[in-house]
NULUMVEX-701469 format. One record per residue (C-alpha): residue in three letters; x, y, z; chain. Coordinates in nm, 2 decimals, padded with zeros to 4 digits. Layout:
N
r_X_Y_Z_c
ALA_X_Y_Z_A
...
END
This chain:
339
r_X_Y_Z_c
UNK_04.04_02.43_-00.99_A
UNK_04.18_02.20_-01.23_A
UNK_03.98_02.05_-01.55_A
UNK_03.88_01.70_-01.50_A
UNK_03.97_01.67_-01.91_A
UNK_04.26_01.83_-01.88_A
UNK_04.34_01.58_-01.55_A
UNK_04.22_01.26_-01.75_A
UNK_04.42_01.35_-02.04_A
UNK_04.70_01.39_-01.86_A
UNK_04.71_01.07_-01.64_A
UNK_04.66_00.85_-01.97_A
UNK_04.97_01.05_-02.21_A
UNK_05.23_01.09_-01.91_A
UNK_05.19_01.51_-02.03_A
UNK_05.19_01.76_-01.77_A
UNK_04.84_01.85_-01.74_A
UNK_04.95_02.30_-01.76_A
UNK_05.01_02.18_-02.14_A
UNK_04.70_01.99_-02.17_A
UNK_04.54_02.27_-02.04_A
UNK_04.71_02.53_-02.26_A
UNK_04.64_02.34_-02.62_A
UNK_04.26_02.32_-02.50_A
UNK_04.23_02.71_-02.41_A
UNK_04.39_02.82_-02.73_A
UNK_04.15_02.56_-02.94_A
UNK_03.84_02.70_-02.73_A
UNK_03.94_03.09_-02.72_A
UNK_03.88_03.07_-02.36_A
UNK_03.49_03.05_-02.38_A
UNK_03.49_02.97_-02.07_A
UNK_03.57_03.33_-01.91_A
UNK_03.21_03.40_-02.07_A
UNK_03.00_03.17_-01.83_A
UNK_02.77_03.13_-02.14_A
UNK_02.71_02.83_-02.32_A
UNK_02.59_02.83_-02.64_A
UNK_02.71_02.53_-02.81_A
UNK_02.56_02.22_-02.98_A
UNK_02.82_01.99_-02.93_A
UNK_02.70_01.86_-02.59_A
UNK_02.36_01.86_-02.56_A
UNK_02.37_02.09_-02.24_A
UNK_02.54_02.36_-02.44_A
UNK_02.94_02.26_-02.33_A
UNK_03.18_02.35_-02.62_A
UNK_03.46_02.08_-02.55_A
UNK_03.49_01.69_-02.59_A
UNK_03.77_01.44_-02.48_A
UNK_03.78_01.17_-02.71_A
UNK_03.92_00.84_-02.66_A
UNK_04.01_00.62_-02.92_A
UNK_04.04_00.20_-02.90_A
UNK_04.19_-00.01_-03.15_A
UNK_04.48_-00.24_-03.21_A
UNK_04.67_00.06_-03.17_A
UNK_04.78_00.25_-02.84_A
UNK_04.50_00.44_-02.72_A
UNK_04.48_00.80_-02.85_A
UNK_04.32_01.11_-02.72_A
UNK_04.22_01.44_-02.89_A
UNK_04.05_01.76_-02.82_A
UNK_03.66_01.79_-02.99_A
UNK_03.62_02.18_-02.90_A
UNK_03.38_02.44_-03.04_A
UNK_03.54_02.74_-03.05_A
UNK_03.44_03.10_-02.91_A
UNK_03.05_02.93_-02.89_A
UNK_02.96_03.22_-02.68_A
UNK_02.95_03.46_-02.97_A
UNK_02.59_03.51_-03.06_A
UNK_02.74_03.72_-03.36_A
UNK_02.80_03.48_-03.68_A
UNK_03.07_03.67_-03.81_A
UNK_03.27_03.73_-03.52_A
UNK_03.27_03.40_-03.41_A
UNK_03.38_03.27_-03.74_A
UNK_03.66_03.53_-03.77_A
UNK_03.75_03.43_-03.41_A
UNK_03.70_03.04_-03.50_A
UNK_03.96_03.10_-03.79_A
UNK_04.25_03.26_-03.56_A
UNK_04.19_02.94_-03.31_A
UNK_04.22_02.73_-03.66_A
UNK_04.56_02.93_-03.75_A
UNK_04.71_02.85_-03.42_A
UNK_04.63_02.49_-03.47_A
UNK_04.74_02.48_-03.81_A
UNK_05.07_02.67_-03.68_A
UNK_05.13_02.38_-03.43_A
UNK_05.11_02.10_-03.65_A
UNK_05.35_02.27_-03.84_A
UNK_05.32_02.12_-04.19_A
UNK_05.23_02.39_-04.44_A
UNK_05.10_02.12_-04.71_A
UNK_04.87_02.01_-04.40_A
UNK_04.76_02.39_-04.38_A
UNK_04.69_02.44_-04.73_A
UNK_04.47_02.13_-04.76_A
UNK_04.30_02.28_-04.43_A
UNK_04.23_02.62_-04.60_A
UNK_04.12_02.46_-04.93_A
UNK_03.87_02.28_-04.75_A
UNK_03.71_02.54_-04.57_A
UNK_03.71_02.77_-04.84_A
UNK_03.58_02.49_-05.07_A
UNK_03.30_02.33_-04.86_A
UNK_03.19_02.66_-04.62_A
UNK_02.99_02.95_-04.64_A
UNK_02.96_03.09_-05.00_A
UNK_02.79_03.38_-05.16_A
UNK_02.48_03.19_-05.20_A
UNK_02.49_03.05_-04.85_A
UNK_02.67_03.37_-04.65_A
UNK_02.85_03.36_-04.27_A
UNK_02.50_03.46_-04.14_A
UNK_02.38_03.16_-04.21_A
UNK_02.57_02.95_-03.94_A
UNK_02.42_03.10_-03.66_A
UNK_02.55_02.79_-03.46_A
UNK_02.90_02.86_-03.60_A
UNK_03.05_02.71_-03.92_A
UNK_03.29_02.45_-03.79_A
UNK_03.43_02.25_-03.48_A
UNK_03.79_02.15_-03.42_A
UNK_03.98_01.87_-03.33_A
UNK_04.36_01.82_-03.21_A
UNK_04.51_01.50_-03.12_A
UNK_04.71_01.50_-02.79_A
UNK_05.10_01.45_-02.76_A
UNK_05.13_01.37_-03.12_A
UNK_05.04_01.55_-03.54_A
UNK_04.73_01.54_-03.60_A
UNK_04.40_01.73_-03.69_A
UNK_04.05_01.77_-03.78_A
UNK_03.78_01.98_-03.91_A
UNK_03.40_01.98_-03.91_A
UNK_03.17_02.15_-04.10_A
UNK_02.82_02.23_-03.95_A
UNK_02.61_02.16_-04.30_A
UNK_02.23_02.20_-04.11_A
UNK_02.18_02.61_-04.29_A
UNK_02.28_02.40_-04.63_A
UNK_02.03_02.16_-04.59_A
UNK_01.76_02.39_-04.43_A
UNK_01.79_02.61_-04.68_A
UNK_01.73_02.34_-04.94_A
UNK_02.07_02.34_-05.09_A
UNK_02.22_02.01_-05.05_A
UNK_02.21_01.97_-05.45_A
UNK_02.50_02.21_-05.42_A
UNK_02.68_02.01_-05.16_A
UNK_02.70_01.72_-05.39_A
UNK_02.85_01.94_-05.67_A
UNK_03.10_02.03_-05.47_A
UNK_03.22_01.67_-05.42_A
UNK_03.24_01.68_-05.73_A
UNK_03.43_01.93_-05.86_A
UNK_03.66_01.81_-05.54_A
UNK_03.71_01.43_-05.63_A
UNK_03.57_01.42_-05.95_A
UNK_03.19_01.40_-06.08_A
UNK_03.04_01.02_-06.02_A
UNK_03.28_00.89_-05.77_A
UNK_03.20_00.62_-05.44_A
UNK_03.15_00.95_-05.21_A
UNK_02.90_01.11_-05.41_A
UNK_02.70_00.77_-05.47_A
UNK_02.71_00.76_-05.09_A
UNK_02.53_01.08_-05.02_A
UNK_02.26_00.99_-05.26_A
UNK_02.16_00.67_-05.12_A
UNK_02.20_00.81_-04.80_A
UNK_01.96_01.11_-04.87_A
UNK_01.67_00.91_-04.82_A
UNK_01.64_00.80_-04.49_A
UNK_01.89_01.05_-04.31_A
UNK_02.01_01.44_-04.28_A
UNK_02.35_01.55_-04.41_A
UNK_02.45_01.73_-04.03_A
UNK_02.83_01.75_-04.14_A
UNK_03.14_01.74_-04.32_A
UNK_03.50_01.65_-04.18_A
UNK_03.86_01.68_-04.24_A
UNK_04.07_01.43_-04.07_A
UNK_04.41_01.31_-04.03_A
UNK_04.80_01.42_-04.05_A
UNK_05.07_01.46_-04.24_A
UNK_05.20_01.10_-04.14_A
UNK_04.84_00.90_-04.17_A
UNK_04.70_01.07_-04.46_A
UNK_04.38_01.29_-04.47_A
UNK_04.00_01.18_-04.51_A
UNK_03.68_01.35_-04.59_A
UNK_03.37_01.24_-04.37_A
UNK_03.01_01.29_-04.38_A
UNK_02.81_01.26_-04.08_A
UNK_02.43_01.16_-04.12_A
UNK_02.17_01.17_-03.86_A
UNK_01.90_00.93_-03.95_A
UNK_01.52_01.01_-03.95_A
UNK_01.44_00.71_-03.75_A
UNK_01.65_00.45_-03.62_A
UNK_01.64_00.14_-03.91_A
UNK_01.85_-00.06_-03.98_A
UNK_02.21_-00.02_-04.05_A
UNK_02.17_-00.32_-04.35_A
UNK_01.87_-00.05_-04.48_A
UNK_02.10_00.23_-04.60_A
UNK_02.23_00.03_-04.86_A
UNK_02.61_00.07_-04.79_A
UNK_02.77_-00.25_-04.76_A
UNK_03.09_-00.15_-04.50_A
UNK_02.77_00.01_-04.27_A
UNK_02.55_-00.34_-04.34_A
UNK_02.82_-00.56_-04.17_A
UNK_02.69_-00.74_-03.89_A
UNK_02.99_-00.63_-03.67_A
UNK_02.85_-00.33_-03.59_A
UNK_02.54_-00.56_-03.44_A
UNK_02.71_-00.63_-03.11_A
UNK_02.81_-00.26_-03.01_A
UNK_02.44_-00.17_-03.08_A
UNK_02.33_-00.45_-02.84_A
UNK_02.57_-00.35_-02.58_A
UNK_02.49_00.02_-02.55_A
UNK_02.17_-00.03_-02.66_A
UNK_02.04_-00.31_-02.43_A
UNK_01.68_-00.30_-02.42_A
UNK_01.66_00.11_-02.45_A
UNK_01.44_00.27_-02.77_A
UNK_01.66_00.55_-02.92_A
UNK_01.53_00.79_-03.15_A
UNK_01.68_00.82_-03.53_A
UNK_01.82_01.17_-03.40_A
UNK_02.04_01.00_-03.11_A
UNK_02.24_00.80_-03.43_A
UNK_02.49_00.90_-03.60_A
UNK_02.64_00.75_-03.90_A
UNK_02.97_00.91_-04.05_A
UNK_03.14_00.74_-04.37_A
UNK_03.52_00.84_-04.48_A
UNK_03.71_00.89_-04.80_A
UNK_04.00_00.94_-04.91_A
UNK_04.05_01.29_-04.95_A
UNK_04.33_01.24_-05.29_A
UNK_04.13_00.95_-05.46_A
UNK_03.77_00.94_-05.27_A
UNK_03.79_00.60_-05.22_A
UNK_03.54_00.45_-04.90_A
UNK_03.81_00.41_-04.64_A
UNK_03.57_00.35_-04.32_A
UNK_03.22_00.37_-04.16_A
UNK_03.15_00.43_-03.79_A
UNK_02.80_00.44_-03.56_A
UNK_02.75_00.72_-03.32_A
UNK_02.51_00.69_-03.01_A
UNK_02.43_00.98_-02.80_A
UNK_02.46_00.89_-02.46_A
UNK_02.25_01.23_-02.32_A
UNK_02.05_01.11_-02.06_A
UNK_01.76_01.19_-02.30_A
UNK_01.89_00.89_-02.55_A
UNK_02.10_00.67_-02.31_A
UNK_01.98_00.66_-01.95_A
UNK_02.31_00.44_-01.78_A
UNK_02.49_00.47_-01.46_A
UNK_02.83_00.47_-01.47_A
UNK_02.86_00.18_-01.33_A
UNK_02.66_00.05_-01.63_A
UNK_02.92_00.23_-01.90_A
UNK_03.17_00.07_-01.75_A
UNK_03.08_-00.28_-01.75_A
UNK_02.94_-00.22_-02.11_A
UNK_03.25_-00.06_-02.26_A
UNK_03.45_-00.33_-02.08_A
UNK_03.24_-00.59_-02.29_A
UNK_03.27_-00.42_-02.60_A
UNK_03.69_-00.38_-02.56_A
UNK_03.68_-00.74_-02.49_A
UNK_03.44_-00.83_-02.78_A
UNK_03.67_-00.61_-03.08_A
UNK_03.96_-00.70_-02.87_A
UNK_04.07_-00.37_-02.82_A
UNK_04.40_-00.23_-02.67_A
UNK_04.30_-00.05_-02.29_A
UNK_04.64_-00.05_-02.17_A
UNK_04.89_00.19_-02.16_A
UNK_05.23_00.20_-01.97_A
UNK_05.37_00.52_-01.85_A
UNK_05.72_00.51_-01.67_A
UNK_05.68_00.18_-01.63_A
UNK_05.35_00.15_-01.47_A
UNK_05.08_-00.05_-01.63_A
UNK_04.74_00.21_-01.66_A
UNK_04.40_00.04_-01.78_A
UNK_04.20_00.30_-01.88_A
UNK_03.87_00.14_-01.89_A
UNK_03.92_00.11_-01.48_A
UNK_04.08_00.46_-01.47_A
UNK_03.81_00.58_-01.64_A
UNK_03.53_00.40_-01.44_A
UNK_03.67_00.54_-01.12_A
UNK_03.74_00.94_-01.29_A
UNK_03.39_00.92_-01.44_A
UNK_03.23_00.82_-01.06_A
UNK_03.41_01.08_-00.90_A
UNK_03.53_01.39_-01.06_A
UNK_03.30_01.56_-01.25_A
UNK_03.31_01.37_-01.63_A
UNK_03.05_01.15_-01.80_A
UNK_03.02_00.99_-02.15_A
UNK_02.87_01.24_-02.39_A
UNK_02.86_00.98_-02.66_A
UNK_03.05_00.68_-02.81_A
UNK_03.10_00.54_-03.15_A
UNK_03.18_00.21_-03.31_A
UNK_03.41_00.25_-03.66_A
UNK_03.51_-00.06_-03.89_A
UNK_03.77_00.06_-04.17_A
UNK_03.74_-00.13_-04.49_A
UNK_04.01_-00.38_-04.39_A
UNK_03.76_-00.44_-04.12_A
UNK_03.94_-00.31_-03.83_A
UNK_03.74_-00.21_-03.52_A
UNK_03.80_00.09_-03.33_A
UNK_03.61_00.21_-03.03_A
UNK_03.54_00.60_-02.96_A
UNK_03.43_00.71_-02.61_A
UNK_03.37_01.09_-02.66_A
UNK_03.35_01.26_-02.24_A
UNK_03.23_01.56_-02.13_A
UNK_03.22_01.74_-01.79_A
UNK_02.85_01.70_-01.61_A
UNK_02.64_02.00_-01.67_A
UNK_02.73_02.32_-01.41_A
UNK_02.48_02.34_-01.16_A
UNK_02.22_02.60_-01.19_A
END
């Protein structure tokens, strides 16, 4: 039976859905074929998002995956994690891409201080954009943290961008009212690469209270009133993620991430729908694509996939780059198996 991803993603690119599939598989290691789910990427232990992405642009769509989750063994599943990694970097074929990759990971992961063991939820997750270059690379930075070492992380940026810069003011006003979760590595060879931390806050205040002016801007304010509506969400359903420049640390964007688990988000599809649709029209964002000369809005597609064959949102994000361009990221998931 075929994925309903790998179907979505195929209906909004014009690809054949057999390559869709393939370029998932080899970025999961075929977790599936376990039947076990050990991941925390969805909260009911799924290893694979579909992200969509909004903007001016033409829509976009990547793979989010979490590679060989069903290894209990740190070690192995790192060593496995790194071969998926290889393949992906092997695809993107740029080796000045791959090298920045590799520096990463061995700059910002497990260390002798802070060993593979450690990352008994795995050490990173990996993204791949569909149909065209591009990459990314998140580190899980909870045993760094836990283990009371996120002093460490910050001299790291450092020696990375240089001691004092805009990223490592970031984390420290940041440090007070959230928790360092992750670290990311984004982009291509065409776009340019980013670093990213992701924060998930103590308690939901707000956005003008962490004291970072691009997350302060009252654009963010309708999103959070859309999704939000009248709902309470706790400070561990929000997400806040700022980027750099990976070459000169400078702030490059800020984005808000809302889990939409049924224990933070409780809408119907129905009610997604109509709320997305107002947020698209809000940012003015581009829904449309055209494929063989057939007009697709994706927002509709979407409502009428999500209805009927087997996908939900896991969780969607509102980012504003520091020209102040809006972009809209609707991360889906299949519906949890049936026990």
């Amino acid at each position: 039976m075929s994925d309903p991803l790998d179907l979505f993603a195929a209906a909004i690119t014009g690809l054949d859905s057999a390559q869709i599939e393939a370029q998932r598989c080899s970025l999961m290691g075929a977790a599936e074929e376990s039947g076990i789910d050990g991941s925390i990427l969805n909260y009911d232990g799924l290893p694979v998002q579909l992200c969509l992405s909004l903007g001016k642009h033409s829509p976009r769509v990547r793979w989010v995956v979490d590679s060989f989750a069903f290894k209990a063994d740190p070690e192995v599943r790192f060593a496995r994690s790194a071969e998926c990694l290889d393949a992906l970097l092997h695809r993107q074929g740029d080796p000045a891409v791959a090298r920045l990759a590799k520096r990463f990971l061995s700059h910002f992961g497990p260390n002798e201080e802070l060993p593979i063991g450690a990352f008994d939820r795995g050490v990173f997750w990996l993204a791949e954009a569909i149909g065209v270059p591009g990459l990314a690379l998140y580190l899980d930075l909870g045993p760094l943290v836990s283990a009371g070492q996120q002093g460490s992380y910050l001299d790291a940026v450092g020696r990375w961008f240089g001691y004092g810069t805009e990223m490592s003011r970031v984390l420290s006003q940041l440090a007070g009212s959230g928790e360092l979760v992750s670290l990311g590595l984004e982009g291509s060879a065409a776009t340019g690469f980013r670093l990213k931390q992701y924060w998930r806050m103590r308690r939901a205040a707000a956005l003008k209270d962490t004291g970072i002016e691009l997350l302060a801007d009252p654009r963010f304010n309708p999103f959070l009133q859309t999704v939000l509506a009248d709902q309470d969400i706790q400070g561990s359903g929000l997400t806040l993620s700022v980027g750099f420049d990976a070459s000169s640390g400078k702030l490059t964007d800020a984005k808000v991430d809302i889990c939409a688990c049924p224990r933070c988000i409780r809408h119907t599809s129905h009610e997604w729908h109509m709320r997305l649709q107002k947020i698209c029209d809000e940012y003015k964002l581009n829904q449309n694509v055209s494929l063989d000369h057939k007009h697709l809005d994706i927002l509709t597609y979407l409502a009428g996939e999500t209805a009927g064959s087997g996908l939900e949102v896991a969780v969607v994000g509102l980012g504003l780059s520091t020209k102040k361009d809006p972009r809209l990221n609707i991360y889906l998931k299949k519906e949890p198996r049936e026990s």
